[in-house]
ZAMARGU-4260 file (C-alpha; in steps of 0.2 Angstrom, whole numbers, plus 5000, padded with zeros to 4 digits):
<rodrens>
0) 5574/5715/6207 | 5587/5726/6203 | 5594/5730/6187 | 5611/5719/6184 | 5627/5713/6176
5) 5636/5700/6173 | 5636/5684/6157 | 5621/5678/6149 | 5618/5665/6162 | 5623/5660/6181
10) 5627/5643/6185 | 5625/5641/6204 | 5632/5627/6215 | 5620/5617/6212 | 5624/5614/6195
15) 5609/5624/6188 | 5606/5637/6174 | 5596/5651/6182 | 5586/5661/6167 | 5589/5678/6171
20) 5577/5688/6180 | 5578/5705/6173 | 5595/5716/6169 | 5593/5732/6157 | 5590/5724/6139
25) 5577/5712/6147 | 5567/5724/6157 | 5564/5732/6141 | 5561/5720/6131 | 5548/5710/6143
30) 5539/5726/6143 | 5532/5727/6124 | 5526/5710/6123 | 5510/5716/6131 | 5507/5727/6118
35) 5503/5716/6106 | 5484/5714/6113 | 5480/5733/6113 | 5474/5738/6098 | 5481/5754/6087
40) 5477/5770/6093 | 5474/5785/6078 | 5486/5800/6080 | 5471/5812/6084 | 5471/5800/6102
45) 5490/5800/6105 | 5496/5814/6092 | 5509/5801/6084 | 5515/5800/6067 | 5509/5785/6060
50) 5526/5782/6053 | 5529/5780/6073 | 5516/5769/6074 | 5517/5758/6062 | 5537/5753/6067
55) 5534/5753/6085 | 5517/5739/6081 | 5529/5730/6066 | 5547/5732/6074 | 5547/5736/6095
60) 5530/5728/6099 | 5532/5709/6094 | 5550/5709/6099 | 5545/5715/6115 | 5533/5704/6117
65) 5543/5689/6113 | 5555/5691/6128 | 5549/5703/6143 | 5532/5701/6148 | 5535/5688/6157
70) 5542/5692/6169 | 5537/5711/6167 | 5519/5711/6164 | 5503/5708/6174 | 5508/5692/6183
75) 5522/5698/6188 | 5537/5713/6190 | 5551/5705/6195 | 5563/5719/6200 | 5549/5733/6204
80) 5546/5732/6184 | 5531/5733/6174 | 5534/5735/6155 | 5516/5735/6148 | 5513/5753/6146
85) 5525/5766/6141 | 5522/5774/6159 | 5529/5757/6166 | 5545/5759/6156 | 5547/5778/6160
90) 5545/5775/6179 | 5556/5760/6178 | 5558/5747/6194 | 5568/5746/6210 | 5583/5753/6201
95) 5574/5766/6190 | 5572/5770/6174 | 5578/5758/6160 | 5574/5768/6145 | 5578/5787/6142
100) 5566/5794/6128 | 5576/5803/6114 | 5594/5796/6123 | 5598/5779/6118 | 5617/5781/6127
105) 5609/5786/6142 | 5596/5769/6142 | 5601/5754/6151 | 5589/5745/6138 | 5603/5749/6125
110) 5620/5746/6136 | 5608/5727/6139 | 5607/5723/6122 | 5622/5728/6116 | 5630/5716/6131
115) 5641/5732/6138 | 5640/5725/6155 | 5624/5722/6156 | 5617/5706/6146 | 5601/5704/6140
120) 5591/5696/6132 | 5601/5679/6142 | 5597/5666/6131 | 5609/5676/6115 | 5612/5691/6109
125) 5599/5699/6098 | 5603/5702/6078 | 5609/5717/6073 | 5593/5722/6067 | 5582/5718/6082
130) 5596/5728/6093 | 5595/5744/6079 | 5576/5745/6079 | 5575/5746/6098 | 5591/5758/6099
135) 5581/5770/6085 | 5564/5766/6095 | 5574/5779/6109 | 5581/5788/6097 | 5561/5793/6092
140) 5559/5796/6111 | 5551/5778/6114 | 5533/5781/6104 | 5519/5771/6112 | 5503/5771/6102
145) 5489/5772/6113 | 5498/5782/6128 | 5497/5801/6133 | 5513/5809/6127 | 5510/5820/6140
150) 5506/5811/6154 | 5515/5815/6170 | 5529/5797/6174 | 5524/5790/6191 | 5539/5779/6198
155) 5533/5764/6207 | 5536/5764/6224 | 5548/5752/6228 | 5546/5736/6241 | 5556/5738/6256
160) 5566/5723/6257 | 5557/5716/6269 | 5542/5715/6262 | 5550/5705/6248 | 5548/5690/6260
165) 5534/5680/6265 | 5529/5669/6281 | 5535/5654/6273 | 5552/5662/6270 | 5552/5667/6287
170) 5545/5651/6296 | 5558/5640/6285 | 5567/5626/6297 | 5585/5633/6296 | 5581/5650/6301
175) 5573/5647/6318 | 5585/5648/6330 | 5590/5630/6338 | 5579/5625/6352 | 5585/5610/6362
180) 5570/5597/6365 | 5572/5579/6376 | 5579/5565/6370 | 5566/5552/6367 | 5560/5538/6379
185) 5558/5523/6372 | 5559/5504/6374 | 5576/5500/6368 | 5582/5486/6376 | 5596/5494/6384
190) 5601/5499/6366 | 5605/5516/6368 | 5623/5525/6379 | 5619/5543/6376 | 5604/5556/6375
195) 5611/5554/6352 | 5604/5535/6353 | 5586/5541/6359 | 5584/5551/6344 | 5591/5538/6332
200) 5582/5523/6339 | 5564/5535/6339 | 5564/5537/6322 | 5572/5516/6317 | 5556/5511/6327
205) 5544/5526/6318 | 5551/5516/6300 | 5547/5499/6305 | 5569/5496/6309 | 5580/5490/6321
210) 5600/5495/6322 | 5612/5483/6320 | 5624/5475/6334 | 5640/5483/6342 | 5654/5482/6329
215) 5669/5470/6338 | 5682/5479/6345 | 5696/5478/6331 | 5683/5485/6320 | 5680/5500/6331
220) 5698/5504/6334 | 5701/5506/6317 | 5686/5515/6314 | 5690/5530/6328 | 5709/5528/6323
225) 5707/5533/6305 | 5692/5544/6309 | 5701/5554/6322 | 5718/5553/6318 | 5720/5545/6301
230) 5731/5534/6303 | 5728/5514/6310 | 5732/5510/6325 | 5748/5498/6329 | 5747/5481/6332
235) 5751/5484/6350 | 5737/5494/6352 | 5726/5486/6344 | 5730/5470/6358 | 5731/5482/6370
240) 5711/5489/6367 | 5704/5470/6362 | 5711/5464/6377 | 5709/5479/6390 | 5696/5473/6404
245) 5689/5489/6409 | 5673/5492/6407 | 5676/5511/6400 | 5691/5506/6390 | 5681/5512/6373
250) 5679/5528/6383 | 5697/5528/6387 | 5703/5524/6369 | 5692/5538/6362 | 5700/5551/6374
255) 5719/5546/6371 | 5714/5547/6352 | 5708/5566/6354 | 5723/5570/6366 | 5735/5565/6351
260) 5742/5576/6339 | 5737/5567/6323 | 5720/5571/6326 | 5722/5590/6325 | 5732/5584/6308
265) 5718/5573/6303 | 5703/5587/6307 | 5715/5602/6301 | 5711/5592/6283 | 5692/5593/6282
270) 5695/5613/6287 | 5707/5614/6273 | 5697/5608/6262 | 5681/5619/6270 | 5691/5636/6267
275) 5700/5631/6249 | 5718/5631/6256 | 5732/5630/6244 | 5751/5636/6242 | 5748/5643/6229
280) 5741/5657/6218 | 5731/5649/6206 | 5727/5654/6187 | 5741/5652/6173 | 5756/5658/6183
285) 5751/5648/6200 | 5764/5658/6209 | 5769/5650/6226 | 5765/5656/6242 | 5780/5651/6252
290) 5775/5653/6270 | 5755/5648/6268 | 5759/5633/6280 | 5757/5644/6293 | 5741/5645/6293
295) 5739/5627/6290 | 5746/5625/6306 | 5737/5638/6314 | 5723/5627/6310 | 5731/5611/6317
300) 5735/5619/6334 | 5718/5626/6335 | 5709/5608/6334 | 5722/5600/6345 | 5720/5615/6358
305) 5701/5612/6356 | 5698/5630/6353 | 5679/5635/6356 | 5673/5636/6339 | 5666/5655/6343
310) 5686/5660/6345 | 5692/5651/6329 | 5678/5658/6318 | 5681/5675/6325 | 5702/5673/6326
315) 5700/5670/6308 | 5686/5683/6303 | 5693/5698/6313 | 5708/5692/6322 | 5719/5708/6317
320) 5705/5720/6327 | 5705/5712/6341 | 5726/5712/6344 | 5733/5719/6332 | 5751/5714/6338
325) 5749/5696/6343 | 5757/5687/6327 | 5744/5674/6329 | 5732/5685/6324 | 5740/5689/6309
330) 5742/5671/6304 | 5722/5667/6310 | 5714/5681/6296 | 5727/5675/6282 | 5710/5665/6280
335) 5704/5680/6272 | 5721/5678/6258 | 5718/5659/6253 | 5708/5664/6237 | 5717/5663/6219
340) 5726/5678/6213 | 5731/5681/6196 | 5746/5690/6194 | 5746/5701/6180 | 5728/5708/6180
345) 5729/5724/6171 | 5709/5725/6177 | 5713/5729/6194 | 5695/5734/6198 | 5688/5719/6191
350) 5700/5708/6199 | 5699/5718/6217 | 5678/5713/6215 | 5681/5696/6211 | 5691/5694/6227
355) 5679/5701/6237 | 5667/5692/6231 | 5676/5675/6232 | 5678/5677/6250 | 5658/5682/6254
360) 5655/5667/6246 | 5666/5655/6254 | 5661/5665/6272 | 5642/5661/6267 | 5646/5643/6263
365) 5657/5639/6277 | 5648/5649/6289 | 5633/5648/6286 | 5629/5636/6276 | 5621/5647/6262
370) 5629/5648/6244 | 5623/5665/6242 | 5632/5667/6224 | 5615/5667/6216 | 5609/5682/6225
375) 5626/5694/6217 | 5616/5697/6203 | 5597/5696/6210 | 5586/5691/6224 | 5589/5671/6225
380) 5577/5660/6216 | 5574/5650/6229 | 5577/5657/6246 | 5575/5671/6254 | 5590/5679/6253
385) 5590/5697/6244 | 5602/5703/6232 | 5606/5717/6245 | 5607/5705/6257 | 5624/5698/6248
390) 5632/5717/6247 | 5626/5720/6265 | 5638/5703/6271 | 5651/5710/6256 | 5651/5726/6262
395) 5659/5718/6281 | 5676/5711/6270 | 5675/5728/6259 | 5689/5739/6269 | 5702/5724/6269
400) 5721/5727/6263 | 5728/5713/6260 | 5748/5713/6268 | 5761/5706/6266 | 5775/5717/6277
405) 5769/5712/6295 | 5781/5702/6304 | 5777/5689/6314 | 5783/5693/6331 | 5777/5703/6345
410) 5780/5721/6345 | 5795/5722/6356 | 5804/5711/6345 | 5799/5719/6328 | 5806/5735/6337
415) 5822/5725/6340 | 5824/5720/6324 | 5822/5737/6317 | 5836/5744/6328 | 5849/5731/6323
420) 5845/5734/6303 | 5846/5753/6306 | 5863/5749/6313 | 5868/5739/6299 | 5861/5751/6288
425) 5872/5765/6296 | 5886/5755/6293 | 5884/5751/6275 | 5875/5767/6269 | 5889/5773/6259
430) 5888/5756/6248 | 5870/5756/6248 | 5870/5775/6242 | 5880/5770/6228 | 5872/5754/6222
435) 5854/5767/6223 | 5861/5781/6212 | 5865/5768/6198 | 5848/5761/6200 | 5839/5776/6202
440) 5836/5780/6182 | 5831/5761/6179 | 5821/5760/6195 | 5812/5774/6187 | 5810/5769/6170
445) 5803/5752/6174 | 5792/5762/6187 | 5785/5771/6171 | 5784/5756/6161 | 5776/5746/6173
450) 5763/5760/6176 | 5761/5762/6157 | 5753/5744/6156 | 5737/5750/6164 | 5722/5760/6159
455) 5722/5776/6160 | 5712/5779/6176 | 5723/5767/6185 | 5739/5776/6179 | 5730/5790/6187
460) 5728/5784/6202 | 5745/5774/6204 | 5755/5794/6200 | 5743/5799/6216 | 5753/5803/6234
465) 5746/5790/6246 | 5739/5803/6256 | 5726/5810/6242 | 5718/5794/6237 | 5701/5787/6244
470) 5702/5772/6251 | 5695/5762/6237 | 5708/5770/6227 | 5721/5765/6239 | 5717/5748/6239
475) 5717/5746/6220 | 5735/5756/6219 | 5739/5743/6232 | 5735/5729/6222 | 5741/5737/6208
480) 5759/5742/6216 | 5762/5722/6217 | 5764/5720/6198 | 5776/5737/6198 | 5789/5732/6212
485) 5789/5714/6202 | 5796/5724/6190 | 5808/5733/6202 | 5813/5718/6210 | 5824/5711/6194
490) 5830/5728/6191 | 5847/5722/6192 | 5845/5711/6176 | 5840/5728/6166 | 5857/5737/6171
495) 5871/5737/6157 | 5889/5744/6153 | 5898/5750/6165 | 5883/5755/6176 | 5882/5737/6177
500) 5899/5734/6181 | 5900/5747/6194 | 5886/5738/6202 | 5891/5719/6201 | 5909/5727/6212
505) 5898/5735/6224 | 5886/5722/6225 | 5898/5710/6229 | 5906/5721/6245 | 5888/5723/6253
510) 5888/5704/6252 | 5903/5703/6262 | 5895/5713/6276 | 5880/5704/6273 | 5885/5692/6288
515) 5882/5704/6300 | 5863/5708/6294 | 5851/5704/6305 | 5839/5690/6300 | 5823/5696/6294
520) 5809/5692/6305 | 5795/5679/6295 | 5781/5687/6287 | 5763/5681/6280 | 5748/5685/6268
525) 5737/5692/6278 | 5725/5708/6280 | 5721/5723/6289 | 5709/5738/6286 | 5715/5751/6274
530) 5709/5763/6286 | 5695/5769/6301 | 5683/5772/6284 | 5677/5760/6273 | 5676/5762/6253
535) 5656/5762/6248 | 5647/5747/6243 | 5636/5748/6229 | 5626/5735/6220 | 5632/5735/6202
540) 5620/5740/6189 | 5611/5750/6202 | 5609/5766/6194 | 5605/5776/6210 | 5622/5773/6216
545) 5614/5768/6234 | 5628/5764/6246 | 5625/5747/6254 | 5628/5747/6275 | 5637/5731/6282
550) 5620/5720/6287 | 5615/5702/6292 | 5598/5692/6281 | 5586/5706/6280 | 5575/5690/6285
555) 5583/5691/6302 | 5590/5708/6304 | 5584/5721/6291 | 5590/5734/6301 | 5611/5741/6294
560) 5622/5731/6307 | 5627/5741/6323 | 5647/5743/6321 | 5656/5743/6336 | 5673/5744/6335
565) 5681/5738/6347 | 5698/5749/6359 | 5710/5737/6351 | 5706/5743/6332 | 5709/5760/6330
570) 5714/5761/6313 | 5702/5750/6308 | 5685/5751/6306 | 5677/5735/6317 | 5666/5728/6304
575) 5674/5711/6304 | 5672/5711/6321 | 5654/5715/6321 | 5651/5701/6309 | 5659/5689/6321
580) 5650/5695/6335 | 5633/5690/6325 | 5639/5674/6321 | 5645/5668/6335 | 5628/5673/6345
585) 5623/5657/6355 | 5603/5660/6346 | 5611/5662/6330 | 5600/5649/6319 | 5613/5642/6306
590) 5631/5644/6316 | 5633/5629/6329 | 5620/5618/6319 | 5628/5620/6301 | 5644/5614/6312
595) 5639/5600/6323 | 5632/5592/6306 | 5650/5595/6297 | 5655/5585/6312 | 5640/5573/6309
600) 5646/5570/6291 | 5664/5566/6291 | 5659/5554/6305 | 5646/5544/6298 | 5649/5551/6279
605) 5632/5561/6277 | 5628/5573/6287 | 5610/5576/6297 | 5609/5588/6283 | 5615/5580/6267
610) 5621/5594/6259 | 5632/5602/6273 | 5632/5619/6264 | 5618/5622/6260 | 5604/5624/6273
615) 5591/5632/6261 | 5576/5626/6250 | 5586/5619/6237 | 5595/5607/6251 | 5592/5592/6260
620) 5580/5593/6275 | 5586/5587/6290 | 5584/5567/6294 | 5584/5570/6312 | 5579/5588/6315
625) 5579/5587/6334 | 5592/5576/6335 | 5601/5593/6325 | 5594/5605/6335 | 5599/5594/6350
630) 5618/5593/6347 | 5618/5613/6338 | 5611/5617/6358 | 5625/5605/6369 | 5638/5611/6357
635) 5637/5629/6364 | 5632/5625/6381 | 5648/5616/6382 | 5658/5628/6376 | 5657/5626/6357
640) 5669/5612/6363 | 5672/5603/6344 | 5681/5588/6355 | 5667/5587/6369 | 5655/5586/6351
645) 5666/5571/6345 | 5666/5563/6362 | 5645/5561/6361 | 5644/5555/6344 | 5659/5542/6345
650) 5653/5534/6362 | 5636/5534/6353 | 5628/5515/6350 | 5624/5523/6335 | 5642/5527/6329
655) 5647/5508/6336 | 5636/5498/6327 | 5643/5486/6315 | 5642/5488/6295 | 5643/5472/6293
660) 5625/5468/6292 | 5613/5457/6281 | 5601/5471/6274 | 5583/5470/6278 | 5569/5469/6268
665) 5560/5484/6276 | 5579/5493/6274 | 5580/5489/6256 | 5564/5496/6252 | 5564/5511/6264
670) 5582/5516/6265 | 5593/5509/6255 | 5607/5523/6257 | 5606/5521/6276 | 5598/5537/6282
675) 5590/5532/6295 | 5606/5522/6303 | 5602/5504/6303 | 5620/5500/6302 | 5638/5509/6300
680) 5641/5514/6283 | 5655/5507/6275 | 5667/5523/6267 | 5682/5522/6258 | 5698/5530/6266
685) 5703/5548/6259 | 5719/5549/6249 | 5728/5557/6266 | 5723/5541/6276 | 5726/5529/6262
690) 5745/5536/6260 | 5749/5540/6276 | 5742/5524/6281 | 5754/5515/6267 | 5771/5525/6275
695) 5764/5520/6292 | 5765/5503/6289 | 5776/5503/6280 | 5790/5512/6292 | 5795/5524/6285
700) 5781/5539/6289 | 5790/5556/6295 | 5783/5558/6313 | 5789/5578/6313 | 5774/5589/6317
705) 5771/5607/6306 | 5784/5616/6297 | 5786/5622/6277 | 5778/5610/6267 | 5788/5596/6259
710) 5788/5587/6239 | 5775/5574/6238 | 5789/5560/6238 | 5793/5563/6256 | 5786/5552/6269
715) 5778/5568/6279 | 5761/5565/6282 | 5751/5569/6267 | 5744/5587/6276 | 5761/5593/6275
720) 5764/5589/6254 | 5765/5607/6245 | 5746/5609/6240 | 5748/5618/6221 | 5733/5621/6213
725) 5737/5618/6194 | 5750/5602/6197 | 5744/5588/6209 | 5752/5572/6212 | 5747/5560/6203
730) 5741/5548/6218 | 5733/5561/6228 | 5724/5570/6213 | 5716/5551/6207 | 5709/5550/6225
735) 5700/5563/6224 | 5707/5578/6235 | 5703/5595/6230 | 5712/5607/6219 | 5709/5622/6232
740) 5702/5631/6220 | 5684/5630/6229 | 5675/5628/6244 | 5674/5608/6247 | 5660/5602/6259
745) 5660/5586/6257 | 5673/5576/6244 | 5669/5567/6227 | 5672/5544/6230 | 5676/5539/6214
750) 5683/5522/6209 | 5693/5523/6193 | 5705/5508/6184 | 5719/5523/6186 | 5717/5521/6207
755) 5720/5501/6204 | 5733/5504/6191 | 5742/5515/6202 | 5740/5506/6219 | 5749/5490/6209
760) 5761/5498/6199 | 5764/5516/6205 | 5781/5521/6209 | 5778/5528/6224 | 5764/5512/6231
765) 5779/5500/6224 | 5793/5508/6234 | 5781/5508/6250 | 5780/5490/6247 | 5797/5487/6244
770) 5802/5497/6263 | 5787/5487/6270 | 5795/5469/6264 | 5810/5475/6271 | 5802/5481/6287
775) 5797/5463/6289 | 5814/5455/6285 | 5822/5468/6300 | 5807/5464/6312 | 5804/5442/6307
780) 5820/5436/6301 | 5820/5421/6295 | 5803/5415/6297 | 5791/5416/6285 | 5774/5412/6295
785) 5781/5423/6307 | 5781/5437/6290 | 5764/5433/6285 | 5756/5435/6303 | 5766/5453/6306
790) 5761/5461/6289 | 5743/5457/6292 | 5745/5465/6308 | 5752/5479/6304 | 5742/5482/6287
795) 5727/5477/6294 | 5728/5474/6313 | 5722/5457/6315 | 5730/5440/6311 | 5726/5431/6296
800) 5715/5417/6295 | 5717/5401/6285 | 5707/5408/6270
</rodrens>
């Protein structure tokens, strides 16, 4: 592997603590622990002062020995890297030489070490000692008792990336592209109502099980009410489905639900969740992102149009290339925006790479159901994903600008808008001209202040003309710029004297004529290209500097990705385009399956695949591989249709069967979690359910559909409560929901005593209780069997009973 950087340790999704494989300090220091079985050498063999030898056998050897060979020596060279001869550590691995004889500034051993980027060894920094005698071993030009002085360095050749990967890597299940077998036949008793059922019922008989009987019908109307549109159904439609005749009427009830609005609010949430969405900036500031909501109901719309998933994925991913003027668009890749911010970073650099790599990672979980973090900072442990491979999907998201100044509204009326404000302008230029030459010396000053607060290479590039930066430079000036117009924007504050009355007057006339302004059109965070050319990609750490082309998994494409832009983006360079294309192929291995099994999950509450984002080795293999491969195929022959997806599983016997079920003696001992789909599992609600159900019955829930985002105390639908990542309500944070901060497949179910003790004395549950009583008193005056009878109704769509 590569040489790299980055902290002593990685800890990966999975919770786990990878050792390091090899950055700088650690090649080196792998490398001498082999010495320690070669026996000294006189200075007539290798012409060395014995001084020489005798501190590199006392001081370099065993310390070497101690930490590198393992994974540098015999057995094995991670990285290319052989550290058990001094021509070893001269030639170096895949990212060249990691010791320079005589030139300890120029070593990546000592930059390792020393923890200046690099961080080896990973388990602690060495002693001051340990880290002096290596640093004067270079100094001596890296002695080596035993070895030719003089012979000639042969770099290893390094391993194409291809042959880093085996055949088991490339015969792994996730990786072969979906193949759509027959559904089962067997003896079912008339069990089964769809090709799911065949698959399910195969593998019950295969464990020695049997599925449990069809839930009655008020269970199953609840069941699709709060699973497709979270909410319960009424009492009137719950008498209206127990009583329907019709011998489709499940079938009809399933389709009424997926024509509704509420279910593109209720499915919008599990998307939400996916992509990390929040109002917010995150870190210590949190700054609010007023006009996020936009893309929340982007999302909304999308589910209730029943986009093809191939179209929403590519909307999102490259929306901007392909019309660059439809305001849609602009709203569809603020996906790419959704990540945390932090405001005041004087590391511009550091923060431009952390954002770019927060979005590869999120588009490999989400997308493909790979967390690829591991693999930033080497090949991955476990699967056969290359470190390349992470820069080759980086390098597609490496030209973005993030924007902030495009309106949203077509072309025409953008151009109209700009005529009426240079009409107003015209009018008011006198006043205008005056308010700018009293701010021009403080506008400048705080230009110069704010400039001064950066290193010096940013101050460079920020006193740059726009035209003669690169366009990595441009980008980083761009992100930069924000914190200087801050500054800019409270200039008015900094003005005193008489400059500053002077300007209060005038002020005060151009808000009189202010009327007459035209509205500004609504704008959003979203992106663009900086330009037709991209910046370069390079693998830090990389000493050779290699520039990484856009590419897919070297284990299904090692060739560079073939960019092809498309009319629409001129002044961009396709490559987001290009990635959208390869994911949406109807082949494509992970796309449609990772999908149909997110669709599986928040149906049934595990997925197919247990851990929905993550389809390698370290994940759960599939409980029903051809039942996966079987609904990943139908979902994009129909279109990539999510709705026509929901429609097979719902009107499954599978998804109807009753959880309430004796358990078994055979299920007990063989699946006691319910993989294998004996029964329904029982689930408890989400927070979004469990409080919009309470406004529901209560009466009092806001019907209205979209718009800004409103205080947790409102009776909007929880969806449309202002999502901040560092302060949460208090009853939507205890059940659970996530801070936005990270991708969440699949949500923590906790029960706590601070969920009872809110539900019962809560403000906000109290007050709900309060407007349902009195909901009751409007509806069942003066009859108190009549109250009781309505209120179970309502709460829990059935009468009561006499217990």
């Amino acid at each position: 592997m590569s040489l790299e950087r980055g902290s002593a340790s990685q800890t990966n999704q999975h919770g786990a603590i990878w050792q390091w494989s090899w950055t700088a300090a650690g090649v080196a220091l792998m490398a001498v622990a082999v010495l320690a079985s070669t026996p000294m050498r006189g200075m007539a063999a290798d012409g060395l002062d014995p001084a020489e030898v005798t501190f590199f056998e006392t001081e370099v050897r065993p310390l070497l020995a101690e930490n590198c060979l393992k994974c540098h020596g015999p057995k094995k060279q991670r990285g290319g890297l052989r550290l058990d001869s001094r021509a070893a550590v001269l030639a170096g691995g895949d990212s060249g030489p990691v010791v320079v004889p005589g030139k300890p500034a120029d070593s990546l051993l000592v930059e390792a070490i020393n923890y200046g980027g690099l961080e080896m060894p990973p388990t602690g920094k060495l002693d001051d000692a340990k880290r002096a005698a290596l640093t004067r071993w270079i100094e001596m030009g890296a002695p080596w008792p035993g070895a030719d002085p003089n012979a000639k360095v042969v770099a290893s050749t390094p391993k194409s990336p291809g042959e880093k990967l085996t055949d088991d890597d490339r015969a792994f299940w996730s990786f072969q592209a979906p193949r759509k077998p027959a559904p089962p036949k067997v003896n079912d008793e008339g069990w089964s109502r769809n090709p799911i059922d065949g698959f399910i019922i195969a593998k019950l008989a295969a464990e020695g099980l049997s599925p449990a009987p069809e839930a009655d019908r008020l269970a199953l109307i609840r069941r699709v009410s709060f699973d497709l549109c979270g909410l319960p159904p009424t009492p009137a439609e719950v008498e209206a489905f127990v009583n329907d005749p019709a011998p489709d009427a499940y079938e009809t009830l399933i389709d009424r639900l997926l024509a509704s609005p509420r279910y593109g609010e209720r499915w919008a949430r599990h998307w939400l969740d996916l992509v990390r969405y929040a109002e917010s900036d995150g870190y210590n500031k949190d700054g609010f992102r007023p006009n996020a909501w936009r893309y929340r109901d982007y999302i909304v719309q999308a589910f209730n149009e029943d986009k093809p998933y191939n179209q929403f994925m590519t909307e999102q991913l490259a929306g901007d290339e392909l019309n660059p003027s439809d305001p849609t668009m602009r709203i569809a890749v603020s996906y790419l925006r959704l990540g945390t911010y932090e405001y005041n970073q004087r590391d511009v650099p550091g923060q431009w790479n952390a954002i770019l790599n927060d979005i590869t990672d999120v588009t490999s979980d989400v997308f493909l159901g790979l967390g690829m973090g591991c693999a930033r900072c080497h090949d991955h442990k476990f699967d056969p994903i290359l470190q390349r491979d992470y820069f080759r999907l980086r390098a597609f998201f490496a030209p973005i600008l993030p924007r902030e100044d495009l309106p949203l509204a077509t072309n025409d009326a953008w151009q109209a808008e700009q005529d009426a404000e240079a009409v107003w302008n015209a009018r008011t230029a006198a006043i205008q001209g005056q308010i700018a030459a009293i701010e021009r010396p403080y506008l400048e000053a705080s230009t110069r202040a704010a400039i001064a607060m950066f290193p010096e290479e940013m101050q460079a590039n920020l006193n740059k003309a726009p035209g003669e930066r690169t366009p990595l430079e441009e980008q980083l000036a761009q992100l930069a710029g924000r914190q200087v117009i801050e500054e800019r924007v409270s200039i008015a504050k900094k003005v005193k004297g008489e400059d500053k009355v002077r300007l209060d007057a005038l002020t005060k006339q151009l808000a009189e004529l202010a009327k007459d302004r035209p509205q500004p059109l609504p704008t959003i965070l979203t992106v663009t290209d900086v330009g037709p050319i991209a910046p370069p990609t390079t693998i830090p750490g990389d000493r050779s500097n290699q520039e990484i082309e856009p590419g897919f998994l070297t284990l299904l494409d090692p060739e560079p990705a073939q960019i092809n832009r498309p009319p629409s983006a001129a002044n961009s360079t396709g490559r987001r385009t290009t990635l959208a294309r390869w994911l949406t192929k109807a082949d494509h291995p992970l796309t449609s399956r990772v999908m149909v099994n997110r669709i599986w999950q928040y149906h049934f509450g595990r997925g197919l695949v247990g851990t929905s984002s993550d389809f390698g080795r370290l994940g759960d293999r599939p409980s029903h591989p051809e039942l996966l491969d079987w609904l990943a195929t139908e979902f994009v022959e129909h279109g990539w249709s999510v709705k026509q997806t929901h429609r097979l599983i719902l009107t499954s016997a599978t998804y109807r069967q009753s959880a309430r079920r004796p358990t078994p003696e055979v299920a007990r001992l063989k699946d006691p979690d319910n993989r294998w789909l004996w029964r329904m599992s029982t689930r408890r609600l989400d927070v979004e359910p469990i409080r919009d159900a309470m406004l529901s019955v209560s009466g009092e829930l806001d019907p209205a559909i979209g718009g800004p985002s409103a205080d947790a105390l409102s009776p909007r639908r929880t969806l449309y409560t202002k999502t901040i990542r560092n302060k949460h309500d208090p009853l939507i944070e205890s059940f659970d929901a996530p801070d936005g901060s990270q991708t969440t497949p699949s949500r923590n179910v906790t029960t706590t005593p601070i969920q009872a003790l809110l539900m019962v004395n809560g403000p906000w549950p109290l007050a709900r209780a309060r407007s349902f009583a009195d909901r009751l008193r409007r509806e069942v005056p003066e009859d108190d069997r009549g109250r009781i009878d309505r209120a179970f109704r309502l709460a829990f769509g059935r009468p009561p009973d006499d217990s």
